[in-house]
MIDOSE-1310 file (N, C-alpha, C; in nm, 2 decimals, decimal comma, always signed):
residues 163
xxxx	+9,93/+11,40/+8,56/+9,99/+11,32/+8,67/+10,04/+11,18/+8,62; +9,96/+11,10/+8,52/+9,95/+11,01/+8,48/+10,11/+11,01/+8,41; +10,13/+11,06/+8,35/+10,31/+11,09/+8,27/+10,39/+11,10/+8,30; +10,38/+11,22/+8,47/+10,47/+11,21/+8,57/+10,51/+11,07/+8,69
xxxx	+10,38/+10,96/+8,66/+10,41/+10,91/+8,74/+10,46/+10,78/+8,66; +10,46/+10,82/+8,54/+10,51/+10,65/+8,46/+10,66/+10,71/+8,43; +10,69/+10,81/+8,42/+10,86/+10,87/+8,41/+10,89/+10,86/+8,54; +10,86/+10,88/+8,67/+10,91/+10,83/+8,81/+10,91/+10,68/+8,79
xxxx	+10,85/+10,60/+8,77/+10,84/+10,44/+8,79/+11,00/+10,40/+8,67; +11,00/+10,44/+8,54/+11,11/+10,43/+8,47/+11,21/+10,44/+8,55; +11,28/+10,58/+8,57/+11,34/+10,62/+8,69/+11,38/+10,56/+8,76; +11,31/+10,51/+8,85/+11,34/+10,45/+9,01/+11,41/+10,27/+8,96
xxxx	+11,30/+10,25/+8,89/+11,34/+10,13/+8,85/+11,44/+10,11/+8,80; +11,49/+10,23/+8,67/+11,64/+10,19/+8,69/+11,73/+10,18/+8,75; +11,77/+10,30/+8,86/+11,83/+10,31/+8,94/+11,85/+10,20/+9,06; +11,72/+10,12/+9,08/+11,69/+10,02/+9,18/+11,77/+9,92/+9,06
xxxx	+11,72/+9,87/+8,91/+11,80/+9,76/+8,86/+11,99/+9,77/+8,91; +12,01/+9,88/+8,89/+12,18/+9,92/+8,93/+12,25/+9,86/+9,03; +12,15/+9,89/+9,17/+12,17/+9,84/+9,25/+12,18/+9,70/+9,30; +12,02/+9,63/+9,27/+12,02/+9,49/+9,24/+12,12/+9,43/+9,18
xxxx	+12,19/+9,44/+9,07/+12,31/+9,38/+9,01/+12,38/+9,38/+9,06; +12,46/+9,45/+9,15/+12,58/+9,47/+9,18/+12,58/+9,36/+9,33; +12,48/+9,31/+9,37/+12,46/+9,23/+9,49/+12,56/+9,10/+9,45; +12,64/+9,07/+9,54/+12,76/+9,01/+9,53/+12,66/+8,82/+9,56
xxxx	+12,67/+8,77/+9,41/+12,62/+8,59/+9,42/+12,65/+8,56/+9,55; +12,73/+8,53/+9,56/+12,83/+8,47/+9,68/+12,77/+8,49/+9,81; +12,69/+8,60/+9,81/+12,69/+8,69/+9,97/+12,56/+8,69/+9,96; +12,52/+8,57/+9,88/+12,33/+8,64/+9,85/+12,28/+8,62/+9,98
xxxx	+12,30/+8,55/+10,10/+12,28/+8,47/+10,23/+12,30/+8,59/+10,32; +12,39/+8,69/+10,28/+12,42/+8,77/+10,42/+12,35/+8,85/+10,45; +12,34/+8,86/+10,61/+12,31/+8,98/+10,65/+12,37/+9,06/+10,75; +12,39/+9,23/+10,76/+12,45/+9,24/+10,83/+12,39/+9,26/+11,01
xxxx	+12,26/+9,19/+11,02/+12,25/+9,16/+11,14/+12,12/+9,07/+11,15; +12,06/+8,98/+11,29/+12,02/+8,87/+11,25/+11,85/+8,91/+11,28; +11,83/+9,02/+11,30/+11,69/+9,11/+11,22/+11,70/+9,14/+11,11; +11,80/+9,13/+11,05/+11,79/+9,22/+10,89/+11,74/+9,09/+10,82
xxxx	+11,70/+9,15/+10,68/+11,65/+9,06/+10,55/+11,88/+8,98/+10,52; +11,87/+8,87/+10,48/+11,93/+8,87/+10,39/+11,96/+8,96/+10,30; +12,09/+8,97/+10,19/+12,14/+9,03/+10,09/+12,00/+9,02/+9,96; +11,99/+8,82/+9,96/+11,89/+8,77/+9,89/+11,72/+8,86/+9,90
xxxx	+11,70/+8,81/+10,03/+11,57/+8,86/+10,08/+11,54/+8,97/+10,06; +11,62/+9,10/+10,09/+11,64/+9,24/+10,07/+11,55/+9,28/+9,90; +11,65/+9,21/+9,78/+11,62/+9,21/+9,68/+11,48/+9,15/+9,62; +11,52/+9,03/+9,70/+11,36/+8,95/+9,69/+11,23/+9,07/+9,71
xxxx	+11,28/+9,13/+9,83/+11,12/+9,25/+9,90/+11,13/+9,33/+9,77; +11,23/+9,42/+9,77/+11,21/+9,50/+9,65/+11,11/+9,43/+9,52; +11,12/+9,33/+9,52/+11,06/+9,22/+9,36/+10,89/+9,26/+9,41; +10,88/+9,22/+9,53/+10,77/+9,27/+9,56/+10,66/+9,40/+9,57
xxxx	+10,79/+9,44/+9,59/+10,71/+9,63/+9,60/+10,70/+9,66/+9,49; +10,74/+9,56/+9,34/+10,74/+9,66/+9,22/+10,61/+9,56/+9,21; +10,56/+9,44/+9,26/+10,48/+9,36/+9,23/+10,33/+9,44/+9,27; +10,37/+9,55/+9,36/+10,19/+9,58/+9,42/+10,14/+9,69/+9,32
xxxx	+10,23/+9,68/+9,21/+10,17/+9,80/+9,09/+10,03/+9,75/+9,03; +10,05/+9,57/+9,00/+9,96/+9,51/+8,90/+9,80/+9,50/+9,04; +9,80/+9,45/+9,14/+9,68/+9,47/+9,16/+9,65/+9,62/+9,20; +9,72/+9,65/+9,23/+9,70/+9,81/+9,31/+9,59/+9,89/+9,14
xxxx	+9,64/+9,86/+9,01/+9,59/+9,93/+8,90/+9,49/+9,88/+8,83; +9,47/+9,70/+8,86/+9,44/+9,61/+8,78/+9,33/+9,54/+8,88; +9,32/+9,60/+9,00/+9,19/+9,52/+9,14/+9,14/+9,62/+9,19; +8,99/+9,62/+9,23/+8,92/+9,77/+9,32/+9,01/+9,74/+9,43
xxxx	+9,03/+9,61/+9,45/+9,05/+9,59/+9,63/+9,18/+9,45/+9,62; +9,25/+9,44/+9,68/+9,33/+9,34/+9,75/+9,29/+9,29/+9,86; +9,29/+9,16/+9,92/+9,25/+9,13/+10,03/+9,31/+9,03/+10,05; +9,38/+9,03/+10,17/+9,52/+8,98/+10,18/+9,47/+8,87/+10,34
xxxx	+9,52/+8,72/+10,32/+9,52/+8,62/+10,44/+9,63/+8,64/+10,42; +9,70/+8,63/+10,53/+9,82/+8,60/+10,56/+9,87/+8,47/+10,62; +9,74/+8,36/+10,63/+9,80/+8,23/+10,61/+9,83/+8,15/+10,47; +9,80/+8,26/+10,38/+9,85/+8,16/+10,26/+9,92/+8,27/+10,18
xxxx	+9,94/+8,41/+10,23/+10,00/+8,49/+10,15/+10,16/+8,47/+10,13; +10,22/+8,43/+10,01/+10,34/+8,39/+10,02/+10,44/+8,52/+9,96; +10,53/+8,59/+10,02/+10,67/+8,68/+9,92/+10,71/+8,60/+9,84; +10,79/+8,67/+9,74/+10,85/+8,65/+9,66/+10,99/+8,55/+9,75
xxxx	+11,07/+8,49/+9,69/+11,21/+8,45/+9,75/+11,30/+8,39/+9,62; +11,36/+8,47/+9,62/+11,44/+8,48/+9,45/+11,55/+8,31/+9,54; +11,62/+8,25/+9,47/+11,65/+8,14/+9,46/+11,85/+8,17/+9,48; +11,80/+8,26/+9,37/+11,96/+8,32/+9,32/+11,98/+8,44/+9,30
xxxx	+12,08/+8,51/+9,27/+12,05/+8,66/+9,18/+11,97/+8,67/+9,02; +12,09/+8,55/+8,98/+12,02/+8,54/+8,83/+11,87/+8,55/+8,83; +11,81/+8,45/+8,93/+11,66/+8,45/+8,95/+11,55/+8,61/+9,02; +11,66/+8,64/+9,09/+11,63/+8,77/+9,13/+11,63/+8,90/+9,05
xxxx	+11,70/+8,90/+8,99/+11,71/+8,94/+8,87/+11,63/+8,98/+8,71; +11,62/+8,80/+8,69/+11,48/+8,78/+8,59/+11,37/+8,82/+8,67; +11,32/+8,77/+8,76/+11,18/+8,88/+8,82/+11,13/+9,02/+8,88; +11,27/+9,06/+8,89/+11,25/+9,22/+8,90/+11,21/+9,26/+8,70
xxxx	+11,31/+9,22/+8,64/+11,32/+9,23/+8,50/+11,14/+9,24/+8,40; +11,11/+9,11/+8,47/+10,95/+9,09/+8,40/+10,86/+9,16/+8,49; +10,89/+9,17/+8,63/+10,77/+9,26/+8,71/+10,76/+9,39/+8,66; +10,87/+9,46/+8,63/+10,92/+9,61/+8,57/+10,84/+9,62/+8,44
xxxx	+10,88/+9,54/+8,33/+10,83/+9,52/+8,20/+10,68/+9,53/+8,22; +10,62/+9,42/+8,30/+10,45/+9,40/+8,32/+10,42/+9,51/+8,38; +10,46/+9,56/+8,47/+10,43/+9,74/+8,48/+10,44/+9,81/+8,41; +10,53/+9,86/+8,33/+10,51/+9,92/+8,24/+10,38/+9,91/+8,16
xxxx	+10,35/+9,78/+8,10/+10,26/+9,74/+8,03/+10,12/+9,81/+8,09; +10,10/+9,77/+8,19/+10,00/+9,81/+8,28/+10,01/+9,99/+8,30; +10,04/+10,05/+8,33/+10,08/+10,17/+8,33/+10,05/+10,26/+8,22; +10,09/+10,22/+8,10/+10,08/+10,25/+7,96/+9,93/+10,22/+7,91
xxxx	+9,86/+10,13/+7,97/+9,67/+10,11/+7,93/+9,59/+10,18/+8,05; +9,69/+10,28/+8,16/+9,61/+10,40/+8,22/+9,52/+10,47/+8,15; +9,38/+10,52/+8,21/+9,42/+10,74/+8,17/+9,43/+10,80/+8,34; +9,39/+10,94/+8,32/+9,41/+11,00/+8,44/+9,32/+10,92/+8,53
xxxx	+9,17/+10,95/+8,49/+9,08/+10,88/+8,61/+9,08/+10,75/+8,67; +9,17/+10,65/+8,62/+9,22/+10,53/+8,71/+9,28/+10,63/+8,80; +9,34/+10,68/+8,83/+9,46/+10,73/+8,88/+9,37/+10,76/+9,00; +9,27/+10,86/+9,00/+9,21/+10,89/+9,08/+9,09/+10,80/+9,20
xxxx	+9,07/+10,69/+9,14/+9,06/+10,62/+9,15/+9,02/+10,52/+9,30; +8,92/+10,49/+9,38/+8,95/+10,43/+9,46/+9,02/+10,29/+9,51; +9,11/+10,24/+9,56/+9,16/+10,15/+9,56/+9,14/+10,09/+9,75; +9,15/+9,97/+9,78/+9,14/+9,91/+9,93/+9,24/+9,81/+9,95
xxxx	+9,29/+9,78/+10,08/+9,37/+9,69/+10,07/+9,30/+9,62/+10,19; +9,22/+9,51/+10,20/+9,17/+9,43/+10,32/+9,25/+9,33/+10,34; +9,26/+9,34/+10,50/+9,33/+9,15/+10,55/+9,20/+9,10/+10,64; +9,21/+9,01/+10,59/+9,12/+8,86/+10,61/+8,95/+8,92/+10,59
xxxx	+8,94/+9,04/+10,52/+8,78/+9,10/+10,48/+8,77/+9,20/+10,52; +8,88/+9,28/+10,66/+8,90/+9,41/+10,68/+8,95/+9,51/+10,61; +8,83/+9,63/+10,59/+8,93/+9,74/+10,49/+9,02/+9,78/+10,58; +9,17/+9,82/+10,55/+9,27/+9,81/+10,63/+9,31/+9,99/+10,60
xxxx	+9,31/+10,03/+10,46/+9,34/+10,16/+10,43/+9,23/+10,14/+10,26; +9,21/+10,27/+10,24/+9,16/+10,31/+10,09/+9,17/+10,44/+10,12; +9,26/+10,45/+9,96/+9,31/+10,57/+9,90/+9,33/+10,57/+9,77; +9,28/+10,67/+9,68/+9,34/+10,67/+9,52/+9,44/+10,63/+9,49
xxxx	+9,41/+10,52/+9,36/+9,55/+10,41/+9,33/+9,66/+10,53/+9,33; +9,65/+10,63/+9,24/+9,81/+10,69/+9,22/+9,90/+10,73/+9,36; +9,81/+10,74/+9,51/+9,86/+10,74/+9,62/+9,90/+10,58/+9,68; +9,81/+10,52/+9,64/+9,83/+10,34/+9,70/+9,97/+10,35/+9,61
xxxx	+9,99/+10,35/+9,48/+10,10/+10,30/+9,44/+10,23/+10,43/+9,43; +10,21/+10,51/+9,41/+10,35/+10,58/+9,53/+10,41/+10,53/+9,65; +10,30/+10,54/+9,77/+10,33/+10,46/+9,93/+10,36/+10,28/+9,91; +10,30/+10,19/+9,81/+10,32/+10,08/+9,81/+10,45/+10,02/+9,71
xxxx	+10,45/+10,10/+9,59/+10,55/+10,04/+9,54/+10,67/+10,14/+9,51; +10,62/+10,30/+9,47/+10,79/+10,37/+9,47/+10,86/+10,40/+9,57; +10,76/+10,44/+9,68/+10,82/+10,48/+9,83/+10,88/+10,39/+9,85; +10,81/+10,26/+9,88/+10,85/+10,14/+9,95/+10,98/+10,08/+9,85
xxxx	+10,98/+10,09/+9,77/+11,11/+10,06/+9,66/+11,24/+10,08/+9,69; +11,21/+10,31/+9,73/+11,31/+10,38/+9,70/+11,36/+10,32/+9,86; +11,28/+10,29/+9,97/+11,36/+10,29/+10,09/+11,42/+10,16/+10,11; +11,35/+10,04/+10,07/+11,45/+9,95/+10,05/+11,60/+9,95/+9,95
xxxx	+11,59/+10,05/+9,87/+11,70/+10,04/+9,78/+11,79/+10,13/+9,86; +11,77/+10,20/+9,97/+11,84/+10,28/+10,06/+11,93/+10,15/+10,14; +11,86/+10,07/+10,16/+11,90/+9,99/+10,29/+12,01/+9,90/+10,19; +12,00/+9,86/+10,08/+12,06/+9,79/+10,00/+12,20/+9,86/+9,96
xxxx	+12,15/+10,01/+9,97/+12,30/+10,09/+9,91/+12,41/+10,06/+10,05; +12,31/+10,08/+10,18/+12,40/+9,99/+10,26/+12,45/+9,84/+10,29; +12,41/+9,78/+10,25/+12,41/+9,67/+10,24/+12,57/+9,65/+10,13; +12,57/+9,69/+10,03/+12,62/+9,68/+9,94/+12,76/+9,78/+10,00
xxxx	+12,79/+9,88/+10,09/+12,88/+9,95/+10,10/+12,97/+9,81/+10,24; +12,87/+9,80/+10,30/+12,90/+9,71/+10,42/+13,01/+9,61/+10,34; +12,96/+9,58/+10,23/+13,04/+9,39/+10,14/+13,14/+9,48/+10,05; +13,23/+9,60/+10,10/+13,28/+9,68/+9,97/+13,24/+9,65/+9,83
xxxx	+13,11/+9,68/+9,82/+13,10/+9,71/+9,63/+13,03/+9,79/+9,67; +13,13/+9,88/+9,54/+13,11/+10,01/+9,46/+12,93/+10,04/+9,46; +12,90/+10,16/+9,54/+12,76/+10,16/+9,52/+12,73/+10,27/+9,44; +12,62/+10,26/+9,29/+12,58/+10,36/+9,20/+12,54/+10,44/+9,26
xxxx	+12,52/+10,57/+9,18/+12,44/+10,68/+9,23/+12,29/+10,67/+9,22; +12,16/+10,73/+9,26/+12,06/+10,72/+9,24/+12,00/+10,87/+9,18; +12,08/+10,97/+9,25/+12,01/+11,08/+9,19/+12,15/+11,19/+9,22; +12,25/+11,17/+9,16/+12,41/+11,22/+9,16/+12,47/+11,08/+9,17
xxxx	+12,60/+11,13/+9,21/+12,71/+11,02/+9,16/+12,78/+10,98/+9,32; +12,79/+10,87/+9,37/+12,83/+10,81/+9,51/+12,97/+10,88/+9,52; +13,04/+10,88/+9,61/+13,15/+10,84/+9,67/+13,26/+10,73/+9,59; +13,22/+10,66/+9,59/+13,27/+10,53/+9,48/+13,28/+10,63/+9,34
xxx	+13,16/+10,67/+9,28/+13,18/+10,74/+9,11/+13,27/+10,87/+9,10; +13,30/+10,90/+9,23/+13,42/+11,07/+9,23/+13,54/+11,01/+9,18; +13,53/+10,88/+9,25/+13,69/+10,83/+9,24/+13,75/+10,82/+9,42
């Protein structure tokens, strides 16, 4: 499982860097409605869902206040950019000093001392950081069709790549 899940994280992550890039500087501000994340913010969240890999593998438990819990909030793209870049890399790193039985593993996520859910890391980090990744990078491919640029493929070739 352990092999299958560090070649899914490679994977996604690239496909997710693809997308991230192509986010238009200029537009980092937009959104296409005034519930939605920002262009910026959108990217920013993604920075985070690759962020819940390090405690999710590296803590029994998280426990989360939400008066001092801060997101990520990239500045720029360039900035957005460099911290998807090093979050990706420090996962890897992390990922690579597994064996199977982390994987199995109990993990918790408490807010303000409440267990909120516990499940074995390799399930916490599927639902926390690839699921949650792959569906923000969904919203992004919209996002990115809405400002016409060309959106990559993630698993075949877009509309844009036929020609």
């Amino acid at each position: 499982m352990l092999e299958s899940l560090i070649a899914q994280y490679h994977q996604e992550t690239r496909t997710t860097r693809r997308l991230l890039e192509r986010i238009p500087a200029d537009r980092f501000e937009w959104r296409p409605h005034p519930k939605s994340f920002t262009a910026g913010g959108l990217g920013s969240h993604i920075v985070d869902c690759v962020n819940w890999l390090a405690p999710i593998f590296t803590l029994d438990e998280l426990d989360v206040d939400p008066s001092t819990f801060r997101a990520y909030r990239a500045a720029s793209l360039d900035a957005l950019l460099t911290a998807f870049d090093e979050t990706v890399t420090s996962g890897k790193g992390i990922l690579a000093g597994l064996d199977e039985s982390t994987l199995k593993a109990p993990w918790r996520l408490k807010l303000l001392g409440k267990v909120r859910l516990e499940r074995p890391r390799a399930e916490a980090f599927r639902d926390f950081t690839l699921s949650h990744m792959i569906h923000h990078r969904g919203q992004l491919s919209v996002y990115l069709r809405l400002l016409e640029v060309p959106v990559p493929g993630a698993y075949g070739p877009t509309a844009d790549e036929r020609g």
